[in-house]
N, C-alpha and C positions, 0 to 999 in steps of 0.2 A: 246345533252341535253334532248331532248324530250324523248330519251331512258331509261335514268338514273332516269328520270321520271316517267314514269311508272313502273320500277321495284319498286322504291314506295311506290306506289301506290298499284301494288299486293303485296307486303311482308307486307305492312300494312294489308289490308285486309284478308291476312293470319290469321296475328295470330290474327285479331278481331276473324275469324269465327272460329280458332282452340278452342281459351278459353275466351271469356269476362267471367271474373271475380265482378257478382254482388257486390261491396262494401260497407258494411256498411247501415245502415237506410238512407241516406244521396241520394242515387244511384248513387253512381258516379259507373262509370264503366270501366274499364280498366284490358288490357290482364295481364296473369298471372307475366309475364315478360315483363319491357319496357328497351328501351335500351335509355342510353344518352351518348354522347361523353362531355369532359369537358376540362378543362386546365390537365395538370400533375398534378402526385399524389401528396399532401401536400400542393397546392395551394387554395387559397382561395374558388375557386370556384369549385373546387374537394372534398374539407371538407367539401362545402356547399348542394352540392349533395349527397354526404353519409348522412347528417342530414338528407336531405329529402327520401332520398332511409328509414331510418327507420323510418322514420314514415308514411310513405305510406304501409311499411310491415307489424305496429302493429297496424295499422288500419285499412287496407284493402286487408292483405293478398297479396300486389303485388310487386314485384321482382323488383329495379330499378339497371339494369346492368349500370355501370357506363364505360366506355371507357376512359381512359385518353390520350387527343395529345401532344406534345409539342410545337405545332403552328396551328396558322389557318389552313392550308392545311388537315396537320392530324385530324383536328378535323371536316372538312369539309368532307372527303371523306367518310366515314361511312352513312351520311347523303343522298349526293350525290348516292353515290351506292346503298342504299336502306338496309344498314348493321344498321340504327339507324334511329330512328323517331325522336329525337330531339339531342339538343346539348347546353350547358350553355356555350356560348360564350363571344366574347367581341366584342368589334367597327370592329374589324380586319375581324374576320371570318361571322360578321353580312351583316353591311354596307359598307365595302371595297369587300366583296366576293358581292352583288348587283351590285355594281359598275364598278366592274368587272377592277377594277383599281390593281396596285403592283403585287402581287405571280396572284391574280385571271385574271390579262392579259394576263397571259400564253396561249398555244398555246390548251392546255389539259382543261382549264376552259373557261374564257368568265365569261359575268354578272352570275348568277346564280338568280332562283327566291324564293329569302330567305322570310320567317315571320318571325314575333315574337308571342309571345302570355305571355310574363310578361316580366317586368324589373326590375334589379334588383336596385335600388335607395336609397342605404346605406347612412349612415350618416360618410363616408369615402371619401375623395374626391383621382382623379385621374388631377391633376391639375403644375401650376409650383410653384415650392419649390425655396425660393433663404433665401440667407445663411441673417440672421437678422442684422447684422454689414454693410450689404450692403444697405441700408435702402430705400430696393424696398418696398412702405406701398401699391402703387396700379400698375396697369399695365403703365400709362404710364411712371412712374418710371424707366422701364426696359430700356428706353433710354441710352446708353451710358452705359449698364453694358454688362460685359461677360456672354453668354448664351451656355448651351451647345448643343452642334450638334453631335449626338453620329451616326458615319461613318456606315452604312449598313442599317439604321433604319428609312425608310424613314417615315412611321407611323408615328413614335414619334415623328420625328421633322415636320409632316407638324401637329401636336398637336400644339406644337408651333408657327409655324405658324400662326395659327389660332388665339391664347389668343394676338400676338403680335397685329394683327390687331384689336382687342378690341379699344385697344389707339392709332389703326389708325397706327402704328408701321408696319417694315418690319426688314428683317435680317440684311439691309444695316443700321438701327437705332441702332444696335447693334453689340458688340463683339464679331461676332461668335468663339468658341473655339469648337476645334474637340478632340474627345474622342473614343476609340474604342467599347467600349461598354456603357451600363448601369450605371453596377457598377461602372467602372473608370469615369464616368461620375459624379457621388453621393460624389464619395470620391476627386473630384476635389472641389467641394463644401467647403469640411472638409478642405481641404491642401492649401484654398485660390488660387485653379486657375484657377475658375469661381464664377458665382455670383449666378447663377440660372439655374435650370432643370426641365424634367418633370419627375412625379414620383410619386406612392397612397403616403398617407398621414399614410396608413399601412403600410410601407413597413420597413424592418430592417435597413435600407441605413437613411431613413429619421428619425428614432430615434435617429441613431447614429448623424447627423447634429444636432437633436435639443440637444444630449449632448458633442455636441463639442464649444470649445470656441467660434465658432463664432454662434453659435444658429439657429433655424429655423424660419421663417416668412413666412405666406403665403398673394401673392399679390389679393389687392381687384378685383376683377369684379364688379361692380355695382350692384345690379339685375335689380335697375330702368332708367340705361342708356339705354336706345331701341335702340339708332344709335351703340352704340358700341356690343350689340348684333348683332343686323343683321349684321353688319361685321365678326364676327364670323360665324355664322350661314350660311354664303354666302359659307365657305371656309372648315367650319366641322360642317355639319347641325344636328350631332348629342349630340354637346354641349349642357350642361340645368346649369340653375342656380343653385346654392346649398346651405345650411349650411353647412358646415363642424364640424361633432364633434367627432372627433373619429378620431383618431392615433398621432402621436407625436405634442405635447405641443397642442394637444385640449382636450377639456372636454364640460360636458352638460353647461358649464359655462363661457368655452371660447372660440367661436366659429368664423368661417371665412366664410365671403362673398365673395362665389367663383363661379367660372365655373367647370362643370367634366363630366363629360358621364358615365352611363347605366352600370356598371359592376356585376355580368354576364347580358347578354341577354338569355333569354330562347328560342331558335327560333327553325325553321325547314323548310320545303319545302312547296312551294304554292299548291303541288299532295299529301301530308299529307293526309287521312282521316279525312274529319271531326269531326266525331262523334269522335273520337281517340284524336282531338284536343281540342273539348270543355271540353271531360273529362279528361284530365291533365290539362289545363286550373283550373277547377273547381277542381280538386283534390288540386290544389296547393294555390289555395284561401282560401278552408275550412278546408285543415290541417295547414295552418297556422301559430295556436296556439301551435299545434304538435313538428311544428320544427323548430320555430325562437328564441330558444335561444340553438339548434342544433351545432350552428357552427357563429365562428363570421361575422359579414356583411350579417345573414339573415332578420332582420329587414328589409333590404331592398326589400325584396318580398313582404311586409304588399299593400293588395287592394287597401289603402289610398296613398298609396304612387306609384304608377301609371302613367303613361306619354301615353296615348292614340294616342296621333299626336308623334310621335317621327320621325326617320329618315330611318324606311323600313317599310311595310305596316305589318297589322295585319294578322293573319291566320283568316278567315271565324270559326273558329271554336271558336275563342276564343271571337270573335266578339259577335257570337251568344250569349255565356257565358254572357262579357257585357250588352248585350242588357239587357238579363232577369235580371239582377241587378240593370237594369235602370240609366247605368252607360255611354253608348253610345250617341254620339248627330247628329246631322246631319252636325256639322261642322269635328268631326272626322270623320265620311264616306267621305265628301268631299277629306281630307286629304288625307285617306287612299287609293282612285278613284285616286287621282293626282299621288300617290307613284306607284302604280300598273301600271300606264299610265308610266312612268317613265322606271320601268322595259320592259314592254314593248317594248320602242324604244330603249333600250339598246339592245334586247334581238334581234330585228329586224337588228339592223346595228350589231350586230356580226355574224348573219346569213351571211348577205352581206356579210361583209368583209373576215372573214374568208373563204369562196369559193374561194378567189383567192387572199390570202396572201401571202406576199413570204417566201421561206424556212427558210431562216436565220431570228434567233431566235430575234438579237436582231432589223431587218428590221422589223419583224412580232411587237414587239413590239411599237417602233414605229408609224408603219402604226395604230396599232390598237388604242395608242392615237389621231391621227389627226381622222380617222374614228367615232372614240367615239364623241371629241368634236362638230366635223359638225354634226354629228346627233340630239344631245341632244340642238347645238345651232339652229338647224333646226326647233325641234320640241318646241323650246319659254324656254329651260330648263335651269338652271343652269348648266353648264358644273363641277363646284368645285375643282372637283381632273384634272388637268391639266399634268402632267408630272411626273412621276415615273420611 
């Protein structure tokens, strides 16, 4: 890891000293070409980056190579290897590659020391969808309905997991129905042979529910339950409350009080460059205006709309940004000190462990949950992600 690090660290440094690119009265500063990995091409967060790739180019002259993955891993390893300085991800390749939990327990990864340095917090939710005839109105509702558990996906359904404990709920309070993917997942919905899923609130799956005869409904979260947050938050510390106004059967007029998570995350590596970090930091704040009606769901970059304590620590760089905005407090460094500590003893017991793991893949596996949990319950930590 400390390898992967430092290359870096010098290929950032590269292309600072090859070309910083003066931009603009404003000085932001950035190399001629930056590079990002994203989702695949035609995805939200792929369109969202081409918006912003041109309006970084007609205003400051700079190149944003876009990389497209089709999963965490891919979109992690450019980052990793030192092939890309940032990457618009999700939960998955954010906060799961920290954690070093699912695909990042592998024998080839471990924690990783991921930033952020924006979020993106659309007026789209990433939340559970259950069909309107089934008259789920809040979470504890979801008692006694069919939920789906779509086979190979552990992510999404420890998503689920997570909202189910909202109302104190487990999988044993419900009907779990298994699905093999997504999609058949969406359309057991339509076909009446579940009740409810996870799934954006953009997505084509979820239109098509809210015009099928049984309709769409999204279940309350409170915002002002605090017990039923922290139960959440215990289990996917990356939850945040929401509106919801945007994708099938919402409007600025009829909106849902939900839970969702951060889609994209703008992140990168703790060996980043800083100066490299405050100035896309600060490019992406005061273009803005440039490119938030770019691509749909950039609203969700707007300053105002911002989560500073989220669930992996901030880059120093973007910090700095922060501060001089006057935007930073002394309870987010706190946060941010605790996250960092976090990684940390993650990063220390995969040292350990890995020294003398066993070959076999899925023994390694394994071992590297019981190793994970005693260290993080060693060090006072929320353990969260328990078994994968």
């Amino acid at each position: 890891m400390t390898m992967t690090m430092t290359r870096l660290t010098s290929a950032t440094i590269g292309l600072l000293a090859l070309s910083l690119a003066a931009a603009g009265a404003q000085g932001v500063k950035l190399p001629e070409t930056v590079t990002w990995t994203a989702y695949d091409v035609g995805s939200g967060g792929y369109n969202q980056a081409v918006a912003i790739g041109n309006a970084l180019k007609n205003k400051y002259q700079v190149n944003l190579r876009v990389l497209p993955g089709k999963n965490d891993i891919s979109r992690n390893i450019p980052l990793r290897d030192g092939k890309a300085a940032f990457s618009a991800n999700g939960v998955g390749g954010s906060y799961l590659a920290q954690e070093g939990a699912y695909e990042f327990g592998a024998r080839d990864w471990g924690p990783q020391p991921v930033r952020s340095l924006l979020l993106n917090n659309s007026d789209a939710l990433l939340t559970i969808v259950s069909a309107r005839d089934a008259n789920i109105r809040t979470a504890a509702d979801l008692k006694g309905k069919r939920v789906a558990w779509v086979v190979g996906a552990p992510s999404l359904n420890q998503n689920i997991t997570a909202l189910l404990a909202f109302a104190n709920l487990t999988w044993n309070d419900v009907t779990k129905v298994e699905f093999g993917g997504f999609g058949p997942a969406m359309e057991g919905i339509i076909n009446n042979q579940v009740d409810a899923a996870f799934a954006s609130t953009i997505s084509g799956q979820a239109y098509k529910i809210a015009s099928s005869p049984r309709g769409i409904h999204y279940p309350v979260f409170a915002h002002n339950d605090k017990a039923g947050w922290a139960r959440v938050n215990k289990t996917a510390p990356f939850f945040v409350p929401a509106r919801g106004r945007e994708g099938a059967d919402l409007s600025k007029d009829k909106t849902a009080e939900a839970a969702t998570y951060p889609y994209p995350v703008l992140m990168t590596m703790a060996a980043t460059d800083t100066d490299l970090v405050y100035n896309m930091t600060r490019a992406m704040v005061e273009l803005f205006d440039d490119y938030k009606d770019g691509a749909p769901g950039n609203t969700g970059w707007d300053i105002k709309r911002q989560i500073f304590a989220w669930a992996i620590p901030m880059h120093a760089g973007a910090v700095r940004y922060f501060k001089e905005r006057g935007l930073w407090t002394a309870e987010h460094q706190k946060h941010n000190d605790a996250l960092i500590k976090r990684q940390e003893t993650l990063a220390a017991a995969w040292k350990a462990y890995a020294g003398k793991a066993p070959a076999d893949d899925k023994e390694f596996a394994r071992g590297w949950m019981a190793a994970r949990a005693e260290a993080l319950s060693k060090a006072g930590l929320d353990v969260v992600v328990t078994a994968w």
